[in-house]
C-alpha positions in Angstrom: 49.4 -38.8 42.6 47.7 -36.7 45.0 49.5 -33.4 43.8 47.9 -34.6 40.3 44.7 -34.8 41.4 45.0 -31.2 43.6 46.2 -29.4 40.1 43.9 -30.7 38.0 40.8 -29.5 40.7 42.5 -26.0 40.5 42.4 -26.2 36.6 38.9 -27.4 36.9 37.8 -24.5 39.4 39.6 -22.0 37.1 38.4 -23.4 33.9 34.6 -23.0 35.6 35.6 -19.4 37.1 36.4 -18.1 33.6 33.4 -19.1 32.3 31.4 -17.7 34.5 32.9 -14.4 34.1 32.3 -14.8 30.4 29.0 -15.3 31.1 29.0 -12.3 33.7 30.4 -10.2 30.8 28.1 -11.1 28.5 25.0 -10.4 30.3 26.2 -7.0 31.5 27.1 -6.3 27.9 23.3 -7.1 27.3 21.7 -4.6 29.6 23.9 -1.7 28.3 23.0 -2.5 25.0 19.4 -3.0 25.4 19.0 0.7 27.9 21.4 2.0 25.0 18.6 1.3 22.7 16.5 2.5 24.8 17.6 5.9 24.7 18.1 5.7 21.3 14.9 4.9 20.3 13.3 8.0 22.7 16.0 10.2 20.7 14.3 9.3 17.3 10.9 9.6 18.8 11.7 13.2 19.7 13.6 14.4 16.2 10.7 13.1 14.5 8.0 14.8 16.6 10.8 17.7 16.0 11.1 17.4 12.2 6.9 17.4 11.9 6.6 20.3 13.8 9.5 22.2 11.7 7.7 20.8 8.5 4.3 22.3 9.6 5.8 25.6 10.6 7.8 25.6 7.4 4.9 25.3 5.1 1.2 24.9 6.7 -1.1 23.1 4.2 -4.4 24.5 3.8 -7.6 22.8 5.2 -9.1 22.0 2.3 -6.3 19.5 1.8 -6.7 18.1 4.7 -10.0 17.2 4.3 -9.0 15.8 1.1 -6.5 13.9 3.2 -8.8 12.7 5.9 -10.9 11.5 3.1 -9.2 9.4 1.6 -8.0 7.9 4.5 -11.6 7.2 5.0 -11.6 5.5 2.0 -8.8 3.2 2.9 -6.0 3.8 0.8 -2.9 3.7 1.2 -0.1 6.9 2.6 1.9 6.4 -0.4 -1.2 6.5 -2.5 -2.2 9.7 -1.0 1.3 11.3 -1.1 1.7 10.5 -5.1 -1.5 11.6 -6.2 -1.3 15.1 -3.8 2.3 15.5 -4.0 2.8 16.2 -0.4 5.6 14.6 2.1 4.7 11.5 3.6 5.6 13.1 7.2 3.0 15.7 6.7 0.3 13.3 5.8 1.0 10.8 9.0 1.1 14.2 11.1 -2.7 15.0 9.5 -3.6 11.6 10.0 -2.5 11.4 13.7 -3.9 14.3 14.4 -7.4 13.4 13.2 -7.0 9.9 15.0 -6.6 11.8 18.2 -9.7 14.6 17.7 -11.7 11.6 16.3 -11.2 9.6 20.1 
């Protein structure tokens, strides 16, 4: 009876054991995946300050369409509003637009 009693704590304790590694696993699966992310997301950050300045370099718009920009922006509408009625690239009007925001402060 007492052998009985000795297995089944050892099943116990190794029943507990592997769930705590399973947890362990788990958690350290979690902190790769998040800084994994992280780098990620810096990667896109830099292609897309990359890809503005290769669009600006590729085909500079003139001023007076950016003041037309600017203004309406002023006037509140929308990005895709302004991009279907000038017909210019959403990425060049957010890269106006940021740099006004950061003149205007």
């Amino acid at each position: 009876m007492e052998t009985l009693y000795i297995i089944s704590i050892f099943s116990l304790i190794g029943f507990f054991s592997v769930i705590c590694y399973l947890f362990w696993k788990d958690m350290q699966t979690t902190s790769l995946k998040s800084e994994y992310l992280e780098l990620l997301e810096e990667r896109i950050t830099h292609l897309e300050y990359y890809i503005y300045e290769l669009e600006e370099r590729l085909t500079p718009i003139s001023s007076e369409i950016k003041e037309q920009i600017i203004k309406m922006y002023k006037e509140g509408k929308d990005i895709m509003v302004i991009e279907n009625s000038l017909n210019i690239p959403k990425t060049k009007i957010e890269m106006i637009l940021r740099e006004y925001k950061q003149n205007t402060q």
